[in-house]
ZAPATOR-566597 format. One record per residue: residue in one letter; x, y, z of N, C-alpha, C in turn. Coordinates in Angstrom, 3 decimals, decimal comma. Layout:
residues N
+---+----------+----------+----------+----------+----------+----------+----------+----------+----------+
! r !      n_x !      n_y !      n_z !     ca_x !     ca_y !     ca_z !      c_x !      c_y !      c_z !
+---+----------+----------+----------+----------+----------+----------+----------+----------+----------+
! A !        X !        Y !        Z !        X !        Y !        Z !        X !        Y !        Z !
...
+---+----------+----------+----------+----------+----------+----------+----------+----------+----------+
END
This chain:
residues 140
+---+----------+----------+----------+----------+----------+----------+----------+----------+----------+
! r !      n_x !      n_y !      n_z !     ca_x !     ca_y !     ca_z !      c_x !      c_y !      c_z !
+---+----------+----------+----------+----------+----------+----------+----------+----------+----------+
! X !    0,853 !   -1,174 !    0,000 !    0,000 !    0,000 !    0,000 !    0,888 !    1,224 !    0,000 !
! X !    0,743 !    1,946 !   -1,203 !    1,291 !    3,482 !   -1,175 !    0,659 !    4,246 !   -0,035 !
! X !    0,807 !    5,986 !   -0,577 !    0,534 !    6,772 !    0,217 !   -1,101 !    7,084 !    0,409 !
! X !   -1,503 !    7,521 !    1,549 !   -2,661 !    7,738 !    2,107 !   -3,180 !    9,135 !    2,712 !
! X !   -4,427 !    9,076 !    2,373 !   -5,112 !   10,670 !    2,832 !   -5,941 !   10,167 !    4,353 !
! X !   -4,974 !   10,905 !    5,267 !   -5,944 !   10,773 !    6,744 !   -6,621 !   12,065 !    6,914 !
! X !   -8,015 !   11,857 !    7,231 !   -8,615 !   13,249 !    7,922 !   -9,742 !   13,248 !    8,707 !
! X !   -9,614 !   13,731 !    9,797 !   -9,894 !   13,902 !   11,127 !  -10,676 !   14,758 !   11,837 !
! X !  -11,498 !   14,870 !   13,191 !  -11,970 !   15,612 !   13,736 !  -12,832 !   15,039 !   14,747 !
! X !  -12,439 !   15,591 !   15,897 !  -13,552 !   15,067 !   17,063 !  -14,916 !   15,094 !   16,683 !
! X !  -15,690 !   16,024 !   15,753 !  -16,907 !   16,231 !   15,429 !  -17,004 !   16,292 !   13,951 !
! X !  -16,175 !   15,611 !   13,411 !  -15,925 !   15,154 !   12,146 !  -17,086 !   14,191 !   11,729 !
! X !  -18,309 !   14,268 !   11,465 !  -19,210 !   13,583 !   10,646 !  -18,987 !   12,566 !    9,454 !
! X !  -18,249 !   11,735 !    9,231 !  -17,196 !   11,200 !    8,193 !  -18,307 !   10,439 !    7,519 !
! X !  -19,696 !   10,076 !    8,035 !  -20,481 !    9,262 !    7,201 !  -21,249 !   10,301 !    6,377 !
! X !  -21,293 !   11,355 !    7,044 !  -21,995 !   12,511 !    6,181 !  -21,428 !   13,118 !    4,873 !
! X !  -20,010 !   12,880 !    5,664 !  -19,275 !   13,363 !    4,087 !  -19,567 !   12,116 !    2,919 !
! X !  -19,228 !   11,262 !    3,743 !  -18,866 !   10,326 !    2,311 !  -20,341 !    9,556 !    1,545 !
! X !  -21,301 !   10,563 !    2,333 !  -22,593 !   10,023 !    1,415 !  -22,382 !   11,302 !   -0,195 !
! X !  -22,478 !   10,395 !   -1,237 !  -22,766 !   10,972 !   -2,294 !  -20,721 !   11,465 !   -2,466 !
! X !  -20,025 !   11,720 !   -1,643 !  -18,563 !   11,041 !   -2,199 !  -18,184 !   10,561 !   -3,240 !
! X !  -17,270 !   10,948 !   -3,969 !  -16,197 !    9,422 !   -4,847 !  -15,371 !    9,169 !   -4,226 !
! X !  -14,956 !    9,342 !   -3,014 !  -14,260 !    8,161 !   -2,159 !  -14,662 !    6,985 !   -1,217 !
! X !  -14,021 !    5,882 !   -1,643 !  -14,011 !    4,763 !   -0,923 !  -13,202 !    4,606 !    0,050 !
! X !  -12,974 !    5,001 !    1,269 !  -12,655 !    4,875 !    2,217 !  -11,570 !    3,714 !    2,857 !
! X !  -10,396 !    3,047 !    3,058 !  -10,293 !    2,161 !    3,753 !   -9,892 !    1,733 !    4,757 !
! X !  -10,188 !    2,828 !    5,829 !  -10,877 !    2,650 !    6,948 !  -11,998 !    3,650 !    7,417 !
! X !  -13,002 !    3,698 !    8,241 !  -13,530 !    4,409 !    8,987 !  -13,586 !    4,521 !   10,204 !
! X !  -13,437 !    5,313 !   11,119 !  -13,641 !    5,307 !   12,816 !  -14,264 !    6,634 !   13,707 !
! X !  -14,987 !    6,030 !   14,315 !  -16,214 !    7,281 !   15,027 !  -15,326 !    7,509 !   16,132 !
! X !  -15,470 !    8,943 !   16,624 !  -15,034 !    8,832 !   18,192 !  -15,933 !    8,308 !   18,954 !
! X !  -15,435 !    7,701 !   20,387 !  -15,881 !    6,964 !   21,230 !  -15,901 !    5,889 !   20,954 !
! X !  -15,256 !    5,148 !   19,944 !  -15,341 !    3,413 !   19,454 !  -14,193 !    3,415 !   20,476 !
! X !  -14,346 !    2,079 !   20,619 !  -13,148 !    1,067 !   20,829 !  -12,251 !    1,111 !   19,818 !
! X !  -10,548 !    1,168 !   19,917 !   -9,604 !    1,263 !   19,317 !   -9,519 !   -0,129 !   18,842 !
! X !   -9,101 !   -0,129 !   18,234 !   -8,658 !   -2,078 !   17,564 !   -7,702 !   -3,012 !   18,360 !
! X !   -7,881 !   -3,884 !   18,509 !   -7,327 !   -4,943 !   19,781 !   -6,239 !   -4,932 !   19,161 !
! X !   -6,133 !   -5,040 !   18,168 !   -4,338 !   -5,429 !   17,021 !   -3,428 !   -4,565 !   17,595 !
! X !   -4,266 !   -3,054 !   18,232 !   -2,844 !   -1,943 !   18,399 !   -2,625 !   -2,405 !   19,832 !
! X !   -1,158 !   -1,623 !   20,012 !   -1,067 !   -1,473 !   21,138 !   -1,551 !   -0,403 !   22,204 !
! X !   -2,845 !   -0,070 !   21,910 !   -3,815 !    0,980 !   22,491 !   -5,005 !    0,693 !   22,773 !
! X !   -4,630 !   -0,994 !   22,372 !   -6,482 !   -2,106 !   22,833 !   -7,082 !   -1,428 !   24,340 !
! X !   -8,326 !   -1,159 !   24,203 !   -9,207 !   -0,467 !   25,378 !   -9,374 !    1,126 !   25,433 !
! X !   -8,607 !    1,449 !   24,924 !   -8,742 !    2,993 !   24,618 !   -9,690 !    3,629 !   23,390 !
! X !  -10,328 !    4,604 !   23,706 !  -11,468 !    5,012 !   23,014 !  -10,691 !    5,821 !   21,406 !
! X !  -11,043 !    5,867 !   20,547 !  -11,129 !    7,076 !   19,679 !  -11,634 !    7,766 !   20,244 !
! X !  -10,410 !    9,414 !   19,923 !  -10,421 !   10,893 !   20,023 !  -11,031 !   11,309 !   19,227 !
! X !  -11,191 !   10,844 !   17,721 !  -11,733 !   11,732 !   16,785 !  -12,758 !   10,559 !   15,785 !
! X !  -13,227 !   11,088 !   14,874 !  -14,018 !   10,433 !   13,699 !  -12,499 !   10,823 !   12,493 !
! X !  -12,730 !    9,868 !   11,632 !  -11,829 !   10,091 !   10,512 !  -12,078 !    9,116 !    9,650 !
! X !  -11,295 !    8,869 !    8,689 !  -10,942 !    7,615 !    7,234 !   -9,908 !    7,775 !    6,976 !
! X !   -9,471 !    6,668 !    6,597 !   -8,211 !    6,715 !    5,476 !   -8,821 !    6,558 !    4,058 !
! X !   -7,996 !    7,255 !    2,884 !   -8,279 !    6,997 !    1,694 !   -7,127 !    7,000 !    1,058 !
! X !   -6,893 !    5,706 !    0,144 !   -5,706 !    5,027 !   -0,788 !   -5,528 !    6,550 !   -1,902 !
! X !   -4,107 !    6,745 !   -1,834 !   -3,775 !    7,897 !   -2,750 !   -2,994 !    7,112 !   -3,652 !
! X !   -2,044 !    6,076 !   -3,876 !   -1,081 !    5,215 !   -4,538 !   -0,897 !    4,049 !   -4,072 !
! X !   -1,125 !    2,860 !   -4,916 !   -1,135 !    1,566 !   -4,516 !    0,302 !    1,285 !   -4,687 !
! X !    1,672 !    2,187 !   -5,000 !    2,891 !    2,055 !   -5,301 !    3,715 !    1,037 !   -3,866 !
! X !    4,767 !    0,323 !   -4,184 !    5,634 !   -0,058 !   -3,233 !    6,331 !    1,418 !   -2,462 !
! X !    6,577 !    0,740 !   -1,266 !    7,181 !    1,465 !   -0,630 !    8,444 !    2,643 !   -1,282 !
! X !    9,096 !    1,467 !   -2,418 !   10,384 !    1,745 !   -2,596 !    9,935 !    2,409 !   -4,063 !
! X !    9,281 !    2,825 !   -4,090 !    8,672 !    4,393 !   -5,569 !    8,106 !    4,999 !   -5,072 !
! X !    9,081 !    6,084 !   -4,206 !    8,721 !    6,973 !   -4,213 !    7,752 !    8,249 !   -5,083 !
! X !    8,896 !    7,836 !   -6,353 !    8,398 !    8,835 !   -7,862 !    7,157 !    8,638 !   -7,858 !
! X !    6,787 !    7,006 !   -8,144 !    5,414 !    6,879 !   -8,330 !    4,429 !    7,044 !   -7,427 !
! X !    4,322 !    7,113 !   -6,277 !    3,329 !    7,554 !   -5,472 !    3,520 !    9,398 !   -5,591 !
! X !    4,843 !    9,576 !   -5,587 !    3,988 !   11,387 !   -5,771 !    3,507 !   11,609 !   -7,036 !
! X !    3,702 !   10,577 !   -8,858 !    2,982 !   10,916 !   -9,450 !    1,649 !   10,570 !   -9,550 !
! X !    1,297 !    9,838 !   -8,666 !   -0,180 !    8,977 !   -8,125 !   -0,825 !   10,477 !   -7,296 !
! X !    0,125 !   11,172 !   -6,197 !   -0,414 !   11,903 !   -5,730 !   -1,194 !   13,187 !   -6,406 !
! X !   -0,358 !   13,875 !   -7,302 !   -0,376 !   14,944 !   -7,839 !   -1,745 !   14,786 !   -8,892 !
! X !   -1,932 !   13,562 !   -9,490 !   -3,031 !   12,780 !  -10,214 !   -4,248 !   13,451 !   -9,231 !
! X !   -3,925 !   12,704 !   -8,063 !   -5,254 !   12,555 !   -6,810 !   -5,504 !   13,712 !   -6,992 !
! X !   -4,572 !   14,779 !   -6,236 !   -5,011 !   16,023 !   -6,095 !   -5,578 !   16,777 !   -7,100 !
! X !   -5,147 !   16,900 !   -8,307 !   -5,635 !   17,718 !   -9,505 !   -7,213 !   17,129 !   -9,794 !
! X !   -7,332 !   15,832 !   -9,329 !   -8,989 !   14,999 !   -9,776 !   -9,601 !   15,192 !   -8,926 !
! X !   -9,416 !   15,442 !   -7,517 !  -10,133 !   15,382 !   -6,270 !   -9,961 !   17,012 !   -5,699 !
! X !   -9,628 !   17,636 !   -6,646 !   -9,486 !   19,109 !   -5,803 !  -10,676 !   19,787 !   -5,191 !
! X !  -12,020 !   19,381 !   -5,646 !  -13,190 !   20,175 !   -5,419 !  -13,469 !   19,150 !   -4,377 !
! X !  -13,620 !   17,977 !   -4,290 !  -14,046 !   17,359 !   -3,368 !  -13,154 !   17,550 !   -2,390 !
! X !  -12,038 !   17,760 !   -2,416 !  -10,875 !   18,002 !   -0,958 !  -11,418 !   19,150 !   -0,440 !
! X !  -11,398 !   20,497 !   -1,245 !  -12,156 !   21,478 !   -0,754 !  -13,095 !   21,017 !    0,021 !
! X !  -14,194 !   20,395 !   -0,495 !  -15,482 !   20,001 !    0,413 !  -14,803 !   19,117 !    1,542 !
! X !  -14,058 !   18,369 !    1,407 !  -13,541 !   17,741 !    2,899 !  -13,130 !   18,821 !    3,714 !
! X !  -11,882 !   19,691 !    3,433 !  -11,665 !   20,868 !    4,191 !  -12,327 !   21,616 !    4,758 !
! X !  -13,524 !   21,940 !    4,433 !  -14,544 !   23,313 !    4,661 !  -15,731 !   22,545 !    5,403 !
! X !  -15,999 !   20,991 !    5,536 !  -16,792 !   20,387 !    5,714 !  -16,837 !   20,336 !    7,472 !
! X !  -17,941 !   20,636 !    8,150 !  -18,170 !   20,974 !    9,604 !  -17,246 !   19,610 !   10,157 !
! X !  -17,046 !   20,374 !   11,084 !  -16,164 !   19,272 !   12,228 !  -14,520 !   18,667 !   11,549 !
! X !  -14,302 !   18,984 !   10,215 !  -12,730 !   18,272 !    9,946 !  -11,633 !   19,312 !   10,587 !
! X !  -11,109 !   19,232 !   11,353 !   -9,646 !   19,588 !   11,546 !   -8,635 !   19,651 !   11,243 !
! X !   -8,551 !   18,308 !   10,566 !   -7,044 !   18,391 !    9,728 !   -7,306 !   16,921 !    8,507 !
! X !   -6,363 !   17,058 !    8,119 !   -6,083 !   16,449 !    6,968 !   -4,768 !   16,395 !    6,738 !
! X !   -3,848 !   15,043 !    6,526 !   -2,399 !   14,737 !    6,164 !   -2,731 !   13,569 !    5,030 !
! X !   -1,344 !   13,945 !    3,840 !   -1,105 !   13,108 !    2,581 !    0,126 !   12,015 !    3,422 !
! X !    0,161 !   10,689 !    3,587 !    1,398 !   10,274 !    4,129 !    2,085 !    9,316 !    3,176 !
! X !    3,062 !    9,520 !    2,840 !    3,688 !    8,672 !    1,730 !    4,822 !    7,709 !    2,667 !
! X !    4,559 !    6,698 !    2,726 !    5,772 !    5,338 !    3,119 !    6,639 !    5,449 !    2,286 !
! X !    7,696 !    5,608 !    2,728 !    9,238 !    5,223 !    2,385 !    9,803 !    3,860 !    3,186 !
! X !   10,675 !    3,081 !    2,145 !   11,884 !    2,686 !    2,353 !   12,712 !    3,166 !    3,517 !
! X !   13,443 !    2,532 !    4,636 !   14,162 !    3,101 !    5,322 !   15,628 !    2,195 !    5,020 !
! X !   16,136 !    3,398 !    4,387 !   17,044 !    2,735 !    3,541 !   18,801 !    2,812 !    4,183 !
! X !   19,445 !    1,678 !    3,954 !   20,690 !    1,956 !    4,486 !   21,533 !    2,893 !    4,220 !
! X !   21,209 !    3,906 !    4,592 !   22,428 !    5,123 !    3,994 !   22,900 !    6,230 !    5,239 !
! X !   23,642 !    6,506 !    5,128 !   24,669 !    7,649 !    6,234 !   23,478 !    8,855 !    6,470 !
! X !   22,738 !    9,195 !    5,409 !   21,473 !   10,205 !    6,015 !   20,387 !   10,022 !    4,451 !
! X !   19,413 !    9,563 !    4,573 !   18,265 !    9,353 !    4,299 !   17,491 !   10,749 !    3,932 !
! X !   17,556 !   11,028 !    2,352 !   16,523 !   12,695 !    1,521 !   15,950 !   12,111 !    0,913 !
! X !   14,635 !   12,942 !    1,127 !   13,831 !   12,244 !    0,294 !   13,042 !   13,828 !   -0,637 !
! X !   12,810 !   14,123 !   -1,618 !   12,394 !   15,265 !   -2,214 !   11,227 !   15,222 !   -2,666 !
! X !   10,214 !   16,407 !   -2,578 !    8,696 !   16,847 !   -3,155 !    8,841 !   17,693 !   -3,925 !
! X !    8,399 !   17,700 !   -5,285 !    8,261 !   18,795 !   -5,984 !    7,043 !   19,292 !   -5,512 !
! X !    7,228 !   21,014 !   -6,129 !    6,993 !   22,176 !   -5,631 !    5,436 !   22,083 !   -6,367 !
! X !    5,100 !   21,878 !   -6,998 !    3,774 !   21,151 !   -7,919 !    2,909 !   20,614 !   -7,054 !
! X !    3,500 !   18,796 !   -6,255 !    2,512 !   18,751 !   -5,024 !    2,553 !   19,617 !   -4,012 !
! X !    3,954 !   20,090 !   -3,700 !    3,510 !   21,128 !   -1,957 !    2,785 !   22,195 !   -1,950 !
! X !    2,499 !   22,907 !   -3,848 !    1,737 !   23,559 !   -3,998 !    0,351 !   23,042 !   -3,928 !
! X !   -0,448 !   22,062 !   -4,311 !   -1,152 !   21,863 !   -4,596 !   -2,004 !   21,283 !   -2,590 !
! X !   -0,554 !   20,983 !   -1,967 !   -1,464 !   20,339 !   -0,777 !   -1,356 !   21,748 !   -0,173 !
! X !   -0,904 !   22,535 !    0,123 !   -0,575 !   23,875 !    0,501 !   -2,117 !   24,777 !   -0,080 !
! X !   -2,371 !   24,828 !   -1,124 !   -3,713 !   25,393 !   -1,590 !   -4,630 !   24,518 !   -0,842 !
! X !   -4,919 !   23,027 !   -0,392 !   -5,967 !   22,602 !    0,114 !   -5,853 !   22,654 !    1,901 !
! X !   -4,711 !   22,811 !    2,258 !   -4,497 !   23,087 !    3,378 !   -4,170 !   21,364 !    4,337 !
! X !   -3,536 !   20,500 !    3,504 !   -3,111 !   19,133 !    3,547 !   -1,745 !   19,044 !    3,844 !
! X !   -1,752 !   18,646 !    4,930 !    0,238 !   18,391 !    5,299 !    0,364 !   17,300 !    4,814 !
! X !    1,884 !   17,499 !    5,207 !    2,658 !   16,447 !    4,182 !    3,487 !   15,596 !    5,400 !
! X !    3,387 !   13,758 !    5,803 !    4,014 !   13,294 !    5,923 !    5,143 !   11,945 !    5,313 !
! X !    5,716 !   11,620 !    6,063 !    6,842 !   10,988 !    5,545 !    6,708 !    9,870 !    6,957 !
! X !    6,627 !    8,654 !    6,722 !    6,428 !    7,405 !    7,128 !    7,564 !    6,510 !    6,768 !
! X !    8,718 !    6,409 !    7,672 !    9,998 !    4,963 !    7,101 !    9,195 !    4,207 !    7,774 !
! X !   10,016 !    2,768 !    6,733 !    9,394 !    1,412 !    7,499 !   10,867 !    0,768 !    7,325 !
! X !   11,224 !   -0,008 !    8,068 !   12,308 !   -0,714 !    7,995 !   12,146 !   -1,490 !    6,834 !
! X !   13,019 !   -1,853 !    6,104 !   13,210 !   -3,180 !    4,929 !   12,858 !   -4,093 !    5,386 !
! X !   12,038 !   -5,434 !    5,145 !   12,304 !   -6,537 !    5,997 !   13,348 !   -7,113 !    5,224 !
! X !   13,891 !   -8,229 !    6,291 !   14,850 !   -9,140 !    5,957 !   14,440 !  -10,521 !    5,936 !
! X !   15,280 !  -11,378 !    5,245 !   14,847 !  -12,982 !    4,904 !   15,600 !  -13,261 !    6,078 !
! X !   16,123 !  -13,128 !    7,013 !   16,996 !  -13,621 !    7,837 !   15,802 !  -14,072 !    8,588 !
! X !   16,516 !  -15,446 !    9,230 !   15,711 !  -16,095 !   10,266 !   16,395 !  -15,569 !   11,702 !
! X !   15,331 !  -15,478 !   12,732 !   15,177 !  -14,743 !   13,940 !   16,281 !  -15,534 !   14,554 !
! X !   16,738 !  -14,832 !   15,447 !   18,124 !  -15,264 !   16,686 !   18,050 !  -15,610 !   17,412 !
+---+----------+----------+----------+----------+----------+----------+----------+----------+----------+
END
């Protein structure tokens, strides 16, 4: 799974938005649910209502291609982001692109000025997510 659109709000209505939507969602969560037993935050409530929505189905390790997946999203979804933005109860909104955490002495990774413009006009931050490589090595 490439990069992803999270957006949020304690009074974030997220079923309201996404009636009549072109996004498919893949996840949804109300505040006051139960957090998911999988995390390590099993028993703790959701703070906010939110979704995730798939921006690039790219590997970790294409970068290129998830920001040209992104820049796609944004230019097709600009009116509807607006309506997410302006929409009662959202707070925020982040684009997060997974990287590779790659073996090197210091780790750059670069955005053209095209997407930071474009999340910058919708008012969408920008994160950056390493994941370690896995390895074939068997455990010690």
């Amino acid at each position: 799974m490439g990069s992803v659109l999270r957006a949020w709000g304690k009074n974030f209505d997220v079923d309201a938005f996404l009636k009549g939507s072109p996004f498919e969602p893949l996840t949804v969560w109300h505040t006051g649910e139960s957090q998911s037993s999988a995390s390590n935050l099993a028993g703790r409530r959701q703070q906010h209502s939110g979704m995730h929505i798939s921006v690039s189905v790219r590997e970790f390790s294409d970068l290129t291609g998830q920001i040209e997946d992104a820049v796609s999203f944004l230019q097709t979804y600009g009116g509807e982001l607006l309506r997410l933005r302006d929409f009662p109860g959202t707070e925020g909104a982040v684009l997060d692109f997974p990287v590779d955490d790659r073996d090197v002495a210091c780790q750059t990774d670069t955005f053209p000025s095209e997407l930071l413009m474009l999340l910058g006009n919708l008012r969408i931050m920008l994160a950056i997510s390493r994941y370690p490589i896995p390895t074939n090595d068997p455990p010690s």
